[in-house]
Backbone as JSON Lines, residues from 0, in Angstrom:
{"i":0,"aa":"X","n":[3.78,-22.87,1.78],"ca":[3.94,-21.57,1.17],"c":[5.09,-21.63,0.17]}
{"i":1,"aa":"X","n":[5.06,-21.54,-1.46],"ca":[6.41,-20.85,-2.39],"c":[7.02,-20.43,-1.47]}
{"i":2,"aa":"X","n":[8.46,-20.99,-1.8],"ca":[9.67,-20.0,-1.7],"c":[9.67,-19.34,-2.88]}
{"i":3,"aa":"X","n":[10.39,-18.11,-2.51],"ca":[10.81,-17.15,-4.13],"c":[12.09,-17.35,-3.93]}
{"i":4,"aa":"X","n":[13.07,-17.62,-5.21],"ca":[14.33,-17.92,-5.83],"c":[14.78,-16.62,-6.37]}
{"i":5,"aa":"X","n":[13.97,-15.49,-6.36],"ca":[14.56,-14.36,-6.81],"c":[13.23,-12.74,-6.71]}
{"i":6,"aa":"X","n":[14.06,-11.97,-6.52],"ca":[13.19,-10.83,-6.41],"c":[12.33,-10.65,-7.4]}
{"i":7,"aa":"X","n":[12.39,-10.6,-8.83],"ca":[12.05,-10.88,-9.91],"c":[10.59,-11.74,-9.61]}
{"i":8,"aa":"X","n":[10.95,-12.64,-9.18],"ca":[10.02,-14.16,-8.84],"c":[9.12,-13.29,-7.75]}
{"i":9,"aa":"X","n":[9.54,-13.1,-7.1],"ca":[8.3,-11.86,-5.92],"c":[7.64,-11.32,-6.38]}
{"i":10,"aa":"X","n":[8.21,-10.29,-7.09],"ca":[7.48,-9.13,-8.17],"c":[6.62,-9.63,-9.41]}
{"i":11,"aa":"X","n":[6.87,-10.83,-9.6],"ca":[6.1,-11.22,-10.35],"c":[4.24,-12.35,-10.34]}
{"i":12,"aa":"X","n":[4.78,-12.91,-8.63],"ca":[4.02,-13.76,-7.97],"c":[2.87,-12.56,-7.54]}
{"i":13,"aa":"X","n":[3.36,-11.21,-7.21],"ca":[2.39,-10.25,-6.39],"c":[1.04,-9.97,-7.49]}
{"i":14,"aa":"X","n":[-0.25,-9.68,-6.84],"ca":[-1.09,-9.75,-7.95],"c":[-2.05,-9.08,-6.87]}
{"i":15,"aa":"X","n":[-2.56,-7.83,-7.22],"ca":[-4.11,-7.1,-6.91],"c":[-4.91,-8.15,-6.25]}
{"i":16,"aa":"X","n":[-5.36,-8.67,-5.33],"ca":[-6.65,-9.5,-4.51],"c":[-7.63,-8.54,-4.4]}
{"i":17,"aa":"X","n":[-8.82,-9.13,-4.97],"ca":[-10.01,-8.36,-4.18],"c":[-10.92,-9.43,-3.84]}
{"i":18,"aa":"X","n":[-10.51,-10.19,-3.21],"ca":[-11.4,-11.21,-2.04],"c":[-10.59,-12.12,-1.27]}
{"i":19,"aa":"X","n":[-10.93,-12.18,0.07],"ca":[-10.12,-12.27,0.95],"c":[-10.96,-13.86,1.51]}
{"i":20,"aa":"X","n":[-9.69,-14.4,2.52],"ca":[-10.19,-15.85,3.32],"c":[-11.28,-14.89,4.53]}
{"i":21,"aa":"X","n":[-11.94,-15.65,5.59],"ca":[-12.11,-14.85,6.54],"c":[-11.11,-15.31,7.87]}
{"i":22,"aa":"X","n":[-9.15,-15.1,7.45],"ca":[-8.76,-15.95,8.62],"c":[-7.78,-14.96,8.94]}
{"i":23,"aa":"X","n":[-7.64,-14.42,10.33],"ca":[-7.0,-13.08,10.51],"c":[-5.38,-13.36,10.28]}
{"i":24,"aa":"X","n":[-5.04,-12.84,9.97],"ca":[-3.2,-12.98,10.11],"c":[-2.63,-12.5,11.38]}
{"i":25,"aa":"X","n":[-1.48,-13.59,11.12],"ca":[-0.83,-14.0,12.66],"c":[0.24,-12.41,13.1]}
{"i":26,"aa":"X","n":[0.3,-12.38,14.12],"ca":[1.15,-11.23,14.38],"c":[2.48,-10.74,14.04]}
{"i":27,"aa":"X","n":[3.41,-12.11,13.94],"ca":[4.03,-12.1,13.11],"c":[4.46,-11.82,11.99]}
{"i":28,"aa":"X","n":[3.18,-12.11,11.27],"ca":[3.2,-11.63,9.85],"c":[2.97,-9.92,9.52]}
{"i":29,"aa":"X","n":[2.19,-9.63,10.34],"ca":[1.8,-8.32,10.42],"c":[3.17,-7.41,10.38]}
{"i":30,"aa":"X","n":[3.95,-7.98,11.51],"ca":[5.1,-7.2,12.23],"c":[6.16,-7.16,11.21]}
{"i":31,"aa":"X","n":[6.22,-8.31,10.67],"ca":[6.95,-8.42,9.27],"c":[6.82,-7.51,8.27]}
{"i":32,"aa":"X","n":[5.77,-7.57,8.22],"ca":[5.43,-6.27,6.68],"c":[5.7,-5.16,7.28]}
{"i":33,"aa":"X","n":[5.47,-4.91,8.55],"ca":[5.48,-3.21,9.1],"c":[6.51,-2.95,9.2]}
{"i":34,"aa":"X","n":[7.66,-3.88,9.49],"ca":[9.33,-3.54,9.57],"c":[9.83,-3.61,8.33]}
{"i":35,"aa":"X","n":[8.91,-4.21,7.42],"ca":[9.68,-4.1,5.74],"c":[8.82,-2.74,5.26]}
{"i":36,"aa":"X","n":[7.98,-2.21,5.57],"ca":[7.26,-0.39,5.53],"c":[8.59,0.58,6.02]}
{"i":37,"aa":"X","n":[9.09,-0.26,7.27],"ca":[9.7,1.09,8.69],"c":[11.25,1.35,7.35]}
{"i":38,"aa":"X","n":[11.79,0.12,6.92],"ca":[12.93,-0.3,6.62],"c":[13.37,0.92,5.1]}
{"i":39,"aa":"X","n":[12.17,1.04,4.35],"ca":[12.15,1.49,2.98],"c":[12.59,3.23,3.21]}
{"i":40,"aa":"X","n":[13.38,3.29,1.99],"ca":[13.85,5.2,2.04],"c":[12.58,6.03,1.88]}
{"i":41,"aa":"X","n":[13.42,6.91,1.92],"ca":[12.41,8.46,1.94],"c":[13.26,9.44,1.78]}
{"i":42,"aa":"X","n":[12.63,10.84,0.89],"ca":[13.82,11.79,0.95],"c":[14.49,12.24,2.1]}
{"i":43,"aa":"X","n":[15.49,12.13,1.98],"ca":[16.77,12.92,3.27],"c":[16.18,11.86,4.02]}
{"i":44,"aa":"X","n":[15.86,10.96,4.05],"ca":[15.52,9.98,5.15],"c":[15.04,10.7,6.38]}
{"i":45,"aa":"X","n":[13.47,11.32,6.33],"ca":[13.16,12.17,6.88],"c":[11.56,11.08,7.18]}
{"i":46,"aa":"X","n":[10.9,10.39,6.53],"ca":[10.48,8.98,7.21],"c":[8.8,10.09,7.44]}
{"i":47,"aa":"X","n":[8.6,10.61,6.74],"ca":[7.2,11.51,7.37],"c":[5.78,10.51,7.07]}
{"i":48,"aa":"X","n":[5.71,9.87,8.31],"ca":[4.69,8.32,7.18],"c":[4.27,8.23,8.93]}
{"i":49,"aa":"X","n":[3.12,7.38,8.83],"ca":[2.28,6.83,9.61],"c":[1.1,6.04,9.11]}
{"i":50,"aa":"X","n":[1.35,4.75,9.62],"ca":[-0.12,3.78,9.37],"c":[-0.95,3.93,10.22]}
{"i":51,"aa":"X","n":[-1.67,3.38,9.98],"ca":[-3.04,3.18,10.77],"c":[-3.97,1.25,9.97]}
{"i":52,"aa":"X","n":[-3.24,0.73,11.58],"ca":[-3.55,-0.72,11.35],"c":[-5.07,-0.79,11.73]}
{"i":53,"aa":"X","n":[-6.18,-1.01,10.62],"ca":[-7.49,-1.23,11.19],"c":[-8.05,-2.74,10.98]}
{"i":54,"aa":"X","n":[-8.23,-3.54,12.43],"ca":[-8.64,-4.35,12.97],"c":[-10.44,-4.77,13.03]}
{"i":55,"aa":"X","n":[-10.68,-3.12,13.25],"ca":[-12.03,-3.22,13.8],"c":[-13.12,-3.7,12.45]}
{"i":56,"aa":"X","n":[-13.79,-4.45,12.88],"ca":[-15.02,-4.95,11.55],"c":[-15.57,-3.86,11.39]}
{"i":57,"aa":"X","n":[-16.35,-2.93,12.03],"ca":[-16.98,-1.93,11.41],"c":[-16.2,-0.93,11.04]}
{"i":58,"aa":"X","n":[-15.25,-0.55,11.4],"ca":[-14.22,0.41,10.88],"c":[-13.87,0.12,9.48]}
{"i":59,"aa":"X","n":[-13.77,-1.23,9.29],"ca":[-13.3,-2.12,8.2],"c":[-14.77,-1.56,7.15]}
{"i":60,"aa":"X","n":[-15.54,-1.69,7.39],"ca":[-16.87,-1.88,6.84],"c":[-16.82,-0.1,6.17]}
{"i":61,"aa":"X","n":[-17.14,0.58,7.06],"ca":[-17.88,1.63,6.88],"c":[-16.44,2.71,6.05]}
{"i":62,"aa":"X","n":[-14.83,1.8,6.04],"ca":[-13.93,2.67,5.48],"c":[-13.45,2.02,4.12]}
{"i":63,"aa":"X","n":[-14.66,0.99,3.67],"ca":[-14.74,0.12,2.34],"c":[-15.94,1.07,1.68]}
{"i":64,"aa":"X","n":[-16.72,1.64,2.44],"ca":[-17.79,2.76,1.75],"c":[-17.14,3.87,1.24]}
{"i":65,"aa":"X","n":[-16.52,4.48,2.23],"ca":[-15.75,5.47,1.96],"c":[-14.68,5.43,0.55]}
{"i":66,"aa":"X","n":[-14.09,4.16,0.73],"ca":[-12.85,3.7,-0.98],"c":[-14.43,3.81,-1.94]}
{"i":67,"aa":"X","n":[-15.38,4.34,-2.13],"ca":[-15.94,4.25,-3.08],"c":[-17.01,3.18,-3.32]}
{"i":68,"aa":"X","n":[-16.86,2.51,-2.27],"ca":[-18.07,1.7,-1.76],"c":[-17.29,0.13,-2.58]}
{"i":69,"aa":"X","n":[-16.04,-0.12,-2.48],"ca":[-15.23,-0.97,-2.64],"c":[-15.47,-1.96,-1.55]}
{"i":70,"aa":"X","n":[-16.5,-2.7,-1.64],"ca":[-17.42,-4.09,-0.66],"c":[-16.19,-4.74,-0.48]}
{"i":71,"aa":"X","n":[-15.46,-5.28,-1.33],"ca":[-14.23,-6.73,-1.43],"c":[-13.15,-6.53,0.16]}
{"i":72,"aa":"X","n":[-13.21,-4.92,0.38],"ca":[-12.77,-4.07,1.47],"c":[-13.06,-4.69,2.94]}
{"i":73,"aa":"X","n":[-14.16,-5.36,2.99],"ca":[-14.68,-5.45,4.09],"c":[-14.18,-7.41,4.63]}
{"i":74,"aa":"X","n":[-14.07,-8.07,3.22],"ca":[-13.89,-9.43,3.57],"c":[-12.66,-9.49,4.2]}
{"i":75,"aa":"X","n":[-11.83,-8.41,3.79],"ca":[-10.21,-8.78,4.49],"c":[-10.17,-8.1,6.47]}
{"i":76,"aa":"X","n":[-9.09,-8.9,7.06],"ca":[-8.97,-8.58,8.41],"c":[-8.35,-7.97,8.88]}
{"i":77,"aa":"X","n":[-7.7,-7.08,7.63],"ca":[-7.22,-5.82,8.25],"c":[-7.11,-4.9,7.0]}
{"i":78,"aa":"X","n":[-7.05,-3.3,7.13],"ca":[-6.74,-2.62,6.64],"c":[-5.93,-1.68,6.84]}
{"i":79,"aa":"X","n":[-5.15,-0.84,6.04],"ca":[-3.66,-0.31,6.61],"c":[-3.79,0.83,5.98]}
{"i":80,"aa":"X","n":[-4.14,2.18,6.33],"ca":[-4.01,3.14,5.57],"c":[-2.75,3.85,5.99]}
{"i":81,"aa":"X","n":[-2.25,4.58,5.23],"ca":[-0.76,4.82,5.1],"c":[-0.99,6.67,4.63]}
{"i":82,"aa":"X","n":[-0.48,7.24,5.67],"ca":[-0.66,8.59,6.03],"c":[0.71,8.96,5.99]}
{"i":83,"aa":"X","n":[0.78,10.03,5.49],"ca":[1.66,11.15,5.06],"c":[1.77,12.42,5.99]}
{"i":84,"aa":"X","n":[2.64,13.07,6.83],"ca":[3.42,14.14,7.79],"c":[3.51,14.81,6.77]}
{"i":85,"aa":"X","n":[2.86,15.89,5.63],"ca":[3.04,16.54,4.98],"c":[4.25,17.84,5.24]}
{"i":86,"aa":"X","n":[4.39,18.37,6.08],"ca":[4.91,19.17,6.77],"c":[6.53,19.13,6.96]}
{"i":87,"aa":"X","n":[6.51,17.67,6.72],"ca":[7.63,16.48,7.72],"c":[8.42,15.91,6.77]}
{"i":88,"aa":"X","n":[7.7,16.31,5.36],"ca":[8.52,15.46,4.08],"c":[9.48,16.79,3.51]}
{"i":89,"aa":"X","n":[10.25,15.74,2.71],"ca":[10.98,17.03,1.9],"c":[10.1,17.93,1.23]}
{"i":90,"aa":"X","n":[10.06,19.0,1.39],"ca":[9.66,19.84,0.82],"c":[9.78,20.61,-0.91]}
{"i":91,"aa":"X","n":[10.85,20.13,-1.37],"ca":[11.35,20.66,-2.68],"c":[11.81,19.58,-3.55]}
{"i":92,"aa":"X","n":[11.18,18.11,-3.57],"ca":[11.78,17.21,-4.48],"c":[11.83,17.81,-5.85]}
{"i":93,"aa":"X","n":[12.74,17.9,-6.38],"ca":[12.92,18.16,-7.85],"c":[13.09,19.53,-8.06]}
{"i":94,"aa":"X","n":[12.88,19.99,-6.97],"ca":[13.17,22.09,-6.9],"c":[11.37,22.36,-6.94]}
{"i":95,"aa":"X","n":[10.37,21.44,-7.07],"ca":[9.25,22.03,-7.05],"c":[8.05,20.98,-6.17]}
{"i":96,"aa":"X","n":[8.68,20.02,-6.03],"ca":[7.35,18.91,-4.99],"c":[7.7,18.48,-3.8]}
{"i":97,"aa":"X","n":[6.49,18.23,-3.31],"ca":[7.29,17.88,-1.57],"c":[7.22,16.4,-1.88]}
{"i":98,"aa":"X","n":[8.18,15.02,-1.02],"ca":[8.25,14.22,-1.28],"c":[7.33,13.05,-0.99]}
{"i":99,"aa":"X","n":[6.32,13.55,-0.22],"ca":[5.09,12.71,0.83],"c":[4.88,11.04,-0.28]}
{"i":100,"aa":"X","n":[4.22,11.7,-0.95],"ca":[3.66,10.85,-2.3],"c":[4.55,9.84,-2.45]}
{"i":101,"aa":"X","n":[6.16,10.14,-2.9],"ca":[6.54,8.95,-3.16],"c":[7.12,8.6,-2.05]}
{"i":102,"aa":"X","n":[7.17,8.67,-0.96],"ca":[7.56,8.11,0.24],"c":[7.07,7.17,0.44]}
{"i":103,"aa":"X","n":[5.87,7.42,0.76],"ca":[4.45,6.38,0.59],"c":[4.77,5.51,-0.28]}
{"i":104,"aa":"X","n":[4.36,5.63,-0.82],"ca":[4.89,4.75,-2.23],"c":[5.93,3.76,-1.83]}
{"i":105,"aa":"X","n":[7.29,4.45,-2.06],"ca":[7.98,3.67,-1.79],"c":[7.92,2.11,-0.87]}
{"i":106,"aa":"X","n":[7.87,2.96,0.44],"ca":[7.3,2.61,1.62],"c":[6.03,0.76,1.92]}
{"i":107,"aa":"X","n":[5.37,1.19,0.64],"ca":[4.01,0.72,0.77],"c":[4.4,-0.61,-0.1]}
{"i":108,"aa":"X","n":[5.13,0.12,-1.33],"ca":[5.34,-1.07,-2.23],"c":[6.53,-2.56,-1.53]}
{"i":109,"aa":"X","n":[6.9,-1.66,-0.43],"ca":[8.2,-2.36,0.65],"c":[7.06,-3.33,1.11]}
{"i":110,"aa":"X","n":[6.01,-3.07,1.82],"ca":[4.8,-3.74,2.76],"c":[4.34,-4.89,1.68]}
{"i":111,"aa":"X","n":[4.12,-4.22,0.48],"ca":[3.5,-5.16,-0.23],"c":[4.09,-6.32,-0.65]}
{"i":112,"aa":"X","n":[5.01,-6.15,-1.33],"ca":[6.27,-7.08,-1.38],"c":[6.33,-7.69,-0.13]}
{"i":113,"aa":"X","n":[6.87,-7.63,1.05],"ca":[6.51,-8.34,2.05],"c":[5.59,-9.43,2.2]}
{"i":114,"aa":"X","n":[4.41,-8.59,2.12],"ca":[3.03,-9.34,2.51],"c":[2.86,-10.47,1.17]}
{"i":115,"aa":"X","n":[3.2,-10.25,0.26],"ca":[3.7,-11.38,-1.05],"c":[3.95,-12.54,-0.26]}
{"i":116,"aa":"X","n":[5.51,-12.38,0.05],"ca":[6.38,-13.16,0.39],"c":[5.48,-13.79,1.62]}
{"i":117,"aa":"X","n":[4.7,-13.65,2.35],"ca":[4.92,-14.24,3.57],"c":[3.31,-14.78,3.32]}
{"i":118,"aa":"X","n":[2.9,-14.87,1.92],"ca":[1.47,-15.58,1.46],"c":[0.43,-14.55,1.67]}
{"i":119,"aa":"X","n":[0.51,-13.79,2.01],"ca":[-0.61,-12.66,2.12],"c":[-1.08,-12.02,0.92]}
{"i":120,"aa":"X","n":[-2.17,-11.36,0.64],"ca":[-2.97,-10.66,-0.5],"c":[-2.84,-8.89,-0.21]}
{"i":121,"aa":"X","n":[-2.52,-8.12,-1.32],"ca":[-2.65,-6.68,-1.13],"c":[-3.57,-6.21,-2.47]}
{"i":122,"aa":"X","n":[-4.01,-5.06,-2.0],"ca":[-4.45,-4.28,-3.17],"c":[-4.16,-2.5,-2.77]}
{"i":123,"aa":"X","n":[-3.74,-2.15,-3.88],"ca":[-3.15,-1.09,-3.62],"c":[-4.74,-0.2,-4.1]}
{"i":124,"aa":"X","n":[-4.88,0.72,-3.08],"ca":[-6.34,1.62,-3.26],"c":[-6.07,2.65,-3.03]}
{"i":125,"aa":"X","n":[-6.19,3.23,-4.17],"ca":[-5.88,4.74,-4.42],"c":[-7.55,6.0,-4.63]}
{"i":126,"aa":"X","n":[-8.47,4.77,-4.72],"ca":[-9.69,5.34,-4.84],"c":[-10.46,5.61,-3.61]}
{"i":127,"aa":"X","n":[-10.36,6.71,-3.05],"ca":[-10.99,7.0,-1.3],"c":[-11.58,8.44,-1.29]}
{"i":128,"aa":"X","n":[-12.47,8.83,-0.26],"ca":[-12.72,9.92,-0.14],"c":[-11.8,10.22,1.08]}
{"i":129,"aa":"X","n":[-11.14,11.16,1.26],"ca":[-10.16,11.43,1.91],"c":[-10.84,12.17,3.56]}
{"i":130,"aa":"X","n":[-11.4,12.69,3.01],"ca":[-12.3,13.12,4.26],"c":[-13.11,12.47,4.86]}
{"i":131,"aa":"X","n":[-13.66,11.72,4.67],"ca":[-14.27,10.46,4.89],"c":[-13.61,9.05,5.92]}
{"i":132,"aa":"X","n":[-12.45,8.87,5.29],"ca":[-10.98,8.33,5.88],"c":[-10.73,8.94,6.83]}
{"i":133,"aa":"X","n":[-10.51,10.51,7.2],"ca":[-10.16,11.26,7.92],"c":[-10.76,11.33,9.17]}
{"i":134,"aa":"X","n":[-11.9,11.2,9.13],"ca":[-13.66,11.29,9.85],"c":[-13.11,10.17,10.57]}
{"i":135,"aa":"X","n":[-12.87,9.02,10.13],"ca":[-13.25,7.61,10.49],"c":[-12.52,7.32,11.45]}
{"i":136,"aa":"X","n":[-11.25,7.52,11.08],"ca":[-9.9,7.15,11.68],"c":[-9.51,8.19,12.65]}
{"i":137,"aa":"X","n":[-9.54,9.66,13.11],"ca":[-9.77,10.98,13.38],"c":[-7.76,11.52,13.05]}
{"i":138,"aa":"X","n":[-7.76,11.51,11.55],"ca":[-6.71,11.82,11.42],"c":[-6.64,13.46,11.14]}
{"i":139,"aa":"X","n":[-5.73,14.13,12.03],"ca":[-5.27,15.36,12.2],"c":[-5.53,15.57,10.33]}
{"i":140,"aa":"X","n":[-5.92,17.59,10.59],"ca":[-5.87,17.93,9.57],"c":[-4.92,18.18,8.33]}
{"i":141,"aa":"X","n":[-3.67,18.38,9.41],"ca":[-2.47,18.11,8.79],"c":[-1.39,16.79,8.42]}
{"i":142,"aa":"X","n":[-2.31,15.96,8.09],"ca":[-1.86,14.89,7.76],"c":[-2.21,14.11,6.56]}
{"i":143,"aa":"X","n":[-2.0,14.14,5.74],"ca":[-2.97,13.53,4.42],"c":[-2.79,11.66,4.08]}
{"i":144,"aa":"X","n":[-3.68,11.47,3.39],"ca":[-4.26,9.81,3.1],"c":[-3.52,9.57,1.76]}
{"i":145,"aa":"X","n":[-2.5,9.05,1.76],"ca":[-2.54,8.73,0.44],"c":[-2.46,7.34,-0.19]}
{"i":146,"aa":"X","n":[-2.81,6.0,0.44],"ca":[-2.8,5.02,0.07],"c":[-3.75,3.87,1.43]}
{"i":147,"aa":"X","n":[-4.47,3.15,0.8],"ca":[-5.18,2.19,1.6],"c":[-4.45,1.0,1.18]}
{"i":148,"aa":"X","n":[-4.14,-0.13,1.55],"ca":[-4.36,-1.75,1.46],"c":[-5.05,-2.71,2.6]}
{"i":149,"aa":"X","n":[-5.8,-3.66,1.59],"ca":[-6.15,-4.49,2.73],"c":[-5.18,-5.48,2.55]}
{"i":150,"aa":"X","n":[-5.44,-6.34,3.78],"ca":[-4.31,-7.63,4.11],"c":[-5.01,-8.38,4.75]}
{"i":151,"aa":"X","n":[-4.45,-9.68,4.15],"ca":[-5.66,-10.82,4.64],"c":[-4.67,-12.1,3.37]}
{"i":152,"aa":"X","n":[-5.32,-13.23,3.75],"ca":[-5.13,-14.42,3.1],"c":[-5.64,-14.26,1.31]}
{"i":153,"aa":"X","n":[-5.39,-14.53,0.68],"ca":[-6.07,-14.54,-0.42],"c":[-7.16,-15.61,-0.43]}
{"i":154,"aa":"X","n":[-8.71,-15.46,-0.98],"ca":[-9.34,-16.25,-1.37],"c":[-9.61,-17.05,-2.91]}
{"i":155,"aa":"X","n":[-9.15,-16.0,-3.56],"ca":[-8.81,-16.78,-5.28],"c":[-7.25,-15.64,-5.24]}
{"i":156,"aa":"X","n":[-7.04,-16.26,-6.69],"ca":[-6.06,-15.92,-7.27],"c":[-6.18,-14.26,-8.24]}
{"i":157,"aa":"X","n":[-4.98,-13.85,-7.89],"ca":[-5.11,-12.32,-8.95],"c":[-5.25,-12.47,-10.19]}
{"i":158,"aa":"X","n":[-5.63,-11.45,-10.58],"ca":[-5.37,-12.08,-12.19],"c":[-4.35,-11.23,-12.74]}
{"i":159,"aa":"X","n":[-3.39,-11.55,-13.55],"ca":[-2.03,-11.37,-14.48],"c":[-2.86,-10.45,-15.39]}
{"i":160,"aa":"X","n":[-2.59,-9.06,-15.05],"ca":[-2.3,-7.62,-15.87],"c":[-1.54,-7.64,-16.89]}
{"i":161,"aa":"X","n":[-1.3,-7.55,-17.96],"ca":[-0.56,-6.8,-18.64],"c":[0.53,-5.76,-18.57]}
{"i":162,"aa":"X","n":[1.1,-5.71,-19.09],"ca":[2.38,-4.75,-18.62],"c":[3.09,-4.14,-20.38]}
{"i":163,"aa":"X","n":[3.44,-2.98,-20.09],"ca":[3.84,-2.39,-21.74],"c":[5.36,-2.91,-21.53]}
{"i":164,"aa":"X","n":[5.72,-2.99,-22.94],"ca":[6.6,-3.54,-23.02],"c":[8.16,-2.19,-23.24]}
{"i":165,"aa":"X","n":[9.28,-3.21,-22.59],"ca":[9.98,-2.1,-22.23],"c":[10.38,-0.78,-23.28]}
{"i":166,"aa":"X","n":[10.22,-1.12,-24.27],"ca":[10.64,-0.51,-25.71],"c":[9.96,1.1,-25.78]}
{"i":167,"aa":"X","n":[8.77,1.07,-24.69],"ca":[7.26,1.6,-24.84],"c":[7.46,2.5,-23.46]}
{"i":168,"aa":"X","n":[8.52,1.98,-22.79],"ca":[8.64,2.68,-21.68],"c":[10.23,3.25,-20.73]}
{"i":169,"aa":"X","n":[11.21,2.79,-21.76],"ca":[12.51,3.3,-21.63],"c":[12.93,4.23,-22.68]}
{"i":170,"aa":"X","n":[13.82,5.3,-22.56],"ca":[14.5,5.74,-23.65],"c":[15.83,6.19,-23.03]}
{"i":171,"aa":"X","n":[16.95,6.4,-23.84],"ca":[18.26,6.16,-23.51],"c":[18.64,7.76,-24.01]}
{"i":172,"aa":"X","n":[19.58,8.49,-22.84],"ca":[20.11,9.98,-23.46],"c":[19.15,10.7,-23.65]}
{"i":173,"aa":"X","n":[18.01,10.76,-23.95],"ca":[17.31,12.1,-23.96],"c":[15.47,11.56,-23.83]}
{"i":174,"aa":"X","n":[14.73,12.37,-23.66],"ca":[13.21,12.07,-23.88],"c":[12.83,11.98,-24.81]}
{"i":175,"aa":"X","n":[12.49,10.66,-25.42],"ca":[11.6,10.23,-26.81],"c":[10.41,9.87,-26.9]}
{"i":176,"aa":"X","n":[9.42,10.2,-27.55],"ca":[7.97,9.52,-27.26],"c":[7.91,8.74,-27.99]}
């Protein structure tokens, strides 16, 4: 397995998988990413998050229909949907949003990074029917879906996205378009 020489070098090695080995990951590894999830902030460090580690092949199957009928879903040996305590998050980020969303986020991008490092494949899936998810898994009504990944070995390589360049996406002292 690469060592990474720098965070930079992580962030840059990480790459979207959508096809997986068929070889389950060790527990270890699992436990690893979930303590680099537990580890990541949240507003007021108020932590309103819950996964849901899915193991099961048909669960796996029938909640790869649901992402939109995203098949690549089903080759990996686990899936991790990442649920939001709506209720439980800050309520007023910015004086007008509750913080669920980027908690998650945060949170997830912690897992992913992880699962990098320790040779594993992620894809971040934002495309789901939420109710559907909900059905499957029997997540309370008050709890919302806001991010899937699967995890698993990689079977090919990601492919290198593009990225805008910083010029295109910083501005200094005030908002410039």
């Amino acid at each position: 397995m690469k060592q990474f020489t720098s965070l930079m070098d992580l962030i840059e090695k990480r790459k979207s998988i959508r096809s997986y080995k068929p070889q389950d990951v060790e527990e270890e590894k699992l436990n690893y990413i979930l303590q680099a999830f537990r580890k990541a902030p949240s507003a007021k460090n108020l932590q309103p998050w819950k996964l849901i580690i899915v193991k099961d092949k048909k669960k796996i199957s029938d909640l790869s229909i649901a992402c939109n009928n995203q098949t690549f879903l089903s080759e990996a040996p686990i899936l991790i949907v990442a649920c939001a305590k709506e209720d439980e998050a800050y309520g007023v980020m910015g004086g007008y949003m509750n913080s669920y969303s980027v908690d998650i986020a945060l949170a997830l991008e912690h897992l992913i990074l992880a699962a990098t490092e320790k040779g594993l494949g992620t894809c971040w899936i934002g495309a789901f029917k939420e109710k559907l998810v909900k059905d499957l898994l029997d997540v309370p009504d008050n709890v919302r879906v806001v991010a899937i990944t699967p995890v698993g070995y990689p079977a090919v390589e990601g492919r290198i996205r593009g990225r805008k360049p910083i010029s295109e996406i910083v501005c200094y002292d005030k908002y410039i378009d």
